[in-house]
C-alpha positions in Angstrom: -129.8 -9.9 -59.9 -131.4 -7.2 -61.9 -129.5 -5.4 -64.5 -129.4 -1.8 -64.3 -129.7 0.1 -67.0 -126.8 3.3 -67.7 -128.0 6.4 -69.2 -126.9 6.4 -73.0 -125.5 9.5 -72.9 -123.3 9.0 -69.7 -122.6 5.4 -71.0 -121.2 7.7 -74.5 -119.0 10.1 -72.4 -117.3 7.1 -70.7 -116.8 5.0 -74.4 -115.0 8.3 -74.9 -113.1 9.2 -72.2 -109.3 8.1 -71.7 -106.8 8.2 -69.1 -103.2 8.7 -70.1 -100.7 9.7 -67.2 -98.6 11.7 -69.6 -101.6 13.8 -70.6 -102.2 14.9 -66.9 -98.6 15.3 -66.5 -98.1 17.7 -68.6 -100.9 19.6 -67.5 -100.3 19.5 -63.9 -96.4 20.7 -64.8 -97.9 23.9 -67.3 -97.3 22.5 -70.4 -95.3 20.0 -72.2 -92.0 22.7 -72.3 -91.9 22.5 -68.1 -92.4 19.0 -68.2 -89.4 18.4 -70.4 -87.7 21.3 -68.7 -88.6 19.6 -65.4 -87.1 15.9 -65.9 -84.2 17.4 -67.5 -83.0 19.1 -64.3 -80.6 17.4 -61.8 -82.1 16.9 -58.3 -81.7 16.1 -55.4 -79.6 16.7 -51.9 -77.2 19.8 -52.1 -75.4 19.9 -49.0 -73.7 23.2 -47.8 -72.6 25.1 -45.1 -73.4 28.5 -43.8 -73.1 30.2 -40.8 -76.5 30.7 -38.8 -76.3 32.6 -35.6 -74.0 35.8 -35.1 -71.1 35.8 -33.4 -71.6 37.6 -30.4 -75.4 37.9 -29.9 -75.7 33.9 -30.9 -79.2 35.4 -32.4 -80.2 33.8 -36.2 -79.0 35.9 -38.6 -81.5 37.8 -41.0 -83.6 35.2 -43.2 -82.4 32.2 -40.8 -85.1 30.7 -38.5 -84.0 28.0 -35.6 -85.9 26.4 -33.4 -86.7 23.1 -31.3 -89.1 20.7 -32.0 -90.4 19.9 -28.3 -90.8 16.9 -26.5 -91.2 13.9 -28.8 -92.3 10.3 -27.4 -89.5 8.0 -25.8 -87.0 9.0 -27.5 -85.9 12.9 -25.3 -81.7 12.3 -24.6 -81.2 13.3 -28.7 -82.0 17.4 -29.3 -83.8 17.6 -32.3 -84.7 21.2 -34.3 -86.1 22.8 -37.7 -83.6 25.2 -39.5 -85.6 27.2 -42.4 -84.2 30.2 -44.8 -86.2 32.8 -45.6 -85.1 34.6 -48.9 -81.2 33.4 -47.9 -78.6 33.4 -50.8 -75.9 30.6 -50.1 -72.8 31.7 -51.8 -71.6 29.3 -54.3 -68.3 29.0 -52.5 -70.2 27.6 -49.3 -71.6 24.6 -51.3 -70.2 21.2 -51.0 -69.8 20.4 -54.3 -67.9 16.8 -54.3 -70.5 15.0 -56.3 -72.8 18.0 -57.7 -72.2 20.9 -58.7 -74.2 24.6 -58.7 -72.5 26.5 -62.0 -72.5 30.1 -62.2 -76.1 30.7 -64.0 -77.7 28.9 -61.5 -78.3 25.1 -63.1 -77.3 22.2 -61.4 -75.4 19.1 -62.7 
């Protein structure tokens, strides 16, 4: 086998490059203030309720969009569909909040 030999100067950028995960973390978050401010916020599922279609027309209502997914591969007898919100305020009084709660200002606990 023949040794190859590595450029000294590349071979001195590697001798002083590092890789530490909370380094790129904070820089892929903005800053070590939103990654602190990230992991200190409560996620997860909020379930809710909210009405979607009008009464009489049965058409979405204004920032709701409903639709079917189409045909999907052995599996047709269940009816399947996407539901998305487009600038949609849920009022805080349609939230289930049993095991989380939305205060007032907006944060989650």
């Amino acid at each position: 086998m023949v040794a190859t030999k590595v450029n000294e100067d590349l071979q001195r950028e590697r001798e002083k490059c590092g890789f530490s995960v909370e380094e790129l973390t904070h820089f892929l978050d903005g800053g070590t203030h939103f990654t602190e401010s990230r992991r200190n916020m409560a996620c997860g599922i909020q379930p809710f309720m909210v009405q979607i279609r009008d009464e009489e027309t049965h058409m979405p209502l204004p920032g709701i969009k409903v639709g079917e997914i189409g045909a999907k591969l052995g599996f047709n007898t269940v009816n399947n569909g996407f539901l998305g919100f487009d600038k949609h305020r849920i009022p805080r009084d349609r939230m289930l909040m049993k095991n989380s709660q939305v205060l007032k200002g907006g944060d989650r606990q």
